[in-house]
C-alpha positions, 0 to 999 in steps of 0.5 A: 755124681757128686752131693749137693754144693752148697750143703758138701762146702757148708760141710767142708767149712766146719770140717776146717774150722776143726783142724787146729791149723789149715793145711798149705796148700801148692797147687800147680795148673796144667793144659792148653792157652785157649780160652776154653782151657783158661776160663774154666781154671780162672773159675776154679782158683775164684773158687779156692780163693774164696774157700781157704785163706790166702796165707795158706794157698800158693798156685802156679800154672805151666804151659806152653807161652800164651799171651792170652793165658797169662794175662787171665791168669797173672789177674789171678795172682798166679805164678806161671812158668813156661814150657815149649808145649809140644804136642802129639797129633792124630795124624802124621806130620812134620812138625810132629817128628820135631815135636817127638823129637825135641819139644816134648823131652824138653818138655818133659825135662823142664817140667820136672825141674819145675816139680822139683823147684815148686814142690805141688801138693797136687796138679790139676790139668786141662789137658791139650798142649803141654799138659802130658810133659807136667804131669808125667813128670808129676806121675814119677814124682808121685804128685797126684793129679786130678783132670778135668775134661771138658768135651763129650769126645776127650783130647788125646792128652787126658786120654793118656793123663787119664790112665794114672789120674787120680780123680777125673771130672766131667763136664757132660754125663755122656763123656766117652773113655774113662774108667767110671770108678775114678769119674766124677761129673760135675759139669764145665767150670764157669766164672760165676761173675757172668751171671751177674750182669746187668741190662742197663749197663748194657745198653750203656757199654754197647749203645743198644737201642733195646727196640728189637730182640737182640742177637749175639754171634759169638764164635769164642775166644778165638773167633769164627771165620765162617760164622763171621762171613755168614753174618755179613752176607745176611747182615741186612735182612737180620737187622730188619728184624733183631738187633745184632751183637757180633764178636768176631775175634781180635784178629778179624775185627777190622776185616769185619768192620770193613766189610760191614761198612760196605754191606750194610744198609746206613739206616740200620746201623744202630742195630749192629754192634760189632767187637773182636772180643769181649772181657769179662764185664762186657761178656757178663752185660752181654748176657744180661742183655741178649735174647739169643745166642748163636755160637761154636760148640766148645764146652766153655762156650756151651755151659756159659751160654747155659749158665744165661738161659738163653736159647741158642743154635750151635754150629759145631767147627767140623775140623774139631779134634775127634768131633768134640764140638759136634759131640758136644752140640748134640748132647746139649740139644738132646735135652731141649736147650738148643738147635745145631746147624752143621756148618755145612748146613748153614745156609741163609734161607735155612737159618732166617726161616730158624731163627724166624720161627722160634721169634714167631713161637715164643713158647718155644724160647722160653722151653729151651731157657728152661732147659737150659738153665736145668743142665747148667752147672753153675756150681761147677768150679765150686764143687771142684775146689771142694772136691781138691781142698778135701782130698788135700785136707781129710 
């Protein structure tokens, strides 16, 4: 495991201000268009950005096309170029041969164009889709790599980037498969900005009444169909007690508001706020304001709802890839932070007698905040653009 933060950057700064010059520095990003790749790469840049001049720091990213991913990262003022973004499944299908086949050689020829046109000092990937093509090309191009594994149970692409990375950080100490010598944990990237919020300004943006606990339904970026349809069918018993805040992903949110309309007792209506997503100041607000949070289990969503302290119950979707959210989940709730409910396990009565009993036992509540904020990382993206400002530097 890595120092302190704060004291190895108060090190980093006056090992700088020794160098004659500060070195330039091109750094070309890699991985996915979720959000749970995203976030935590526009958390790193923050971080660059605060650590080196602006003169001296040029950043790219290659990807699949990502409507969502580019217009994180262009707020970012970063350049981005765009690949097909083929991908290798664990399972035989179709689209795997055309993606075999075509994608990932175009793949992989475009890459090393681009490698050759930007000329990166170092890549840093994400992994997930179009991450293998970049950084095979940079393997043979000799451009280091350093990789970044969100999950307990690691993505089939970082499994492979992994093998010539040169160094690999970690978001949970129990992550599987790397080789321990190139390891180094430093936790989930987040934007510190969403610890920042502020409750006034969120009863402001979301007209909370603040008259009962409130409760967030977050299913990330992408949504929760499931957990969507589950807040529906108890949505009236819920709000007797809580006040619910529900973010149901962009591409349900009408479906949701709908229904609700038709489900929900006109009396209670003040106590449900619904939204398909949320940006960073309402996401920030959000957590100032919410006392609980129930949610999937991806690493970003987990070391966010960390970072809050708030305690949460987490349902893991079971169709993730090599069963990285129940992984994650479990070992988030192994130290005390949180509950997990199976989605298979997710029925009414279970949950409202959950959720109940901790509202009835507030001691409880405040054991899982403080264990929350004690595994939070919120120095993550800070030790990881200390971490690649030294290796390029020293």
């Amino acid at each position: 495991m890595i120092g302190d933060p704060e004291l190895d950057a108060n090190t980093l700064d006056a090992r700088l201000r020794g160098h004659d010059s500060e070195p330039f520095m091109k750094i070309l990003f890699t991985g996915g268009g979720t959000g749970g790749h995203v976030f935590p790469l526009v958390a790193i840049i923050r971080e660059l950005r605060r650590m080196t001049s602006e003169d001296n720091l040029n950043l790219f990213y290659v990807g699949p096309k990502d409507e969502f991913a580019e217009i994180l990262l262009r707020q970012e003022d970063v350049k981005i170029y765009n690949i097909p973004g083929g991908k290798i499944r664990r399972y035989f299908a179709f689209e795997t041969l055309i993606d075999i086949f075509y994608k990932l050689p175009i793949d992989f020829i475009k890459s090393f164009y681009l490698l050759l046109k930007i000329k990166p000092t170092l890549i840093f990937s994400k992994g997930g889709t179009g991450s293998l093509a970049v950084c095979y090309a940079g393997k043979f191009l000799k451009i280091p790599i350093f990789l970044h594994e969100s999950d307990v149970a690691p993505g089939l692409s970082n499994r492979i980037i992994s093998q010539f990375a040169k160094k690999i950080f970690i978001s949970f100490p129990k992550t599987e498969f790397f080789d321990l010598e190139k390891t180094v944990l430093t936790g989930n990237p987040i934007r510190k900005e969403l610890l920042e919020g502020d409750i006034e300004k969120a009863k402001e943006l979301f007209n909370l009444t603040l008259e009962k606990p409130i409760i967030l339904f977050w299913g990330a970026s992408l949504g929760a169909e499931f957990i969507n349809d589950f807040v529906l069918r108890i949505l009236n018993e819920l709000l007797e007690k809580f006040e619910i805040i529900h973010i149901t992903g962009k591409e349900k949110l009408k479906e949701v508001e709908n229904e609700s309309l038709i489900v929900i007792n006109k009396d209670l209506e003040k106590y449900y706020h619904v939204f398909g997503f949320l940006d960073e100041e309402k996401l920030k607000a959000v957590f100032s304001a919410t006392d609980f949070i129930i949610s999937r289990s991806g690493a970003s969503s987990i070391f966010e709802i960390a970072g809050s302290g708030k305690p949460s119950i987490l349902v893991p979707l079971p169709s993730a890839a090599f069963n990285h959210q129940a992984k994650n989940a479990y070992a988030y709730a192994d130290i005390g932070a949180s509950l997990v409910i199976e989605q298979s396990n997710l029925t009414p009565n279970f949950f409202l007698d959950k959720i109940n009993y901790l509202f009835m036992h507030p001691e409880k509540l405040e054991q899982m905040k403080t264990e929350a904020l004690r595994f939070s990382k919120p120095l993550a993206a800070k030790s990881i653009a200390r971490e690649i400002i030294e290796y390029l530097t020293f």
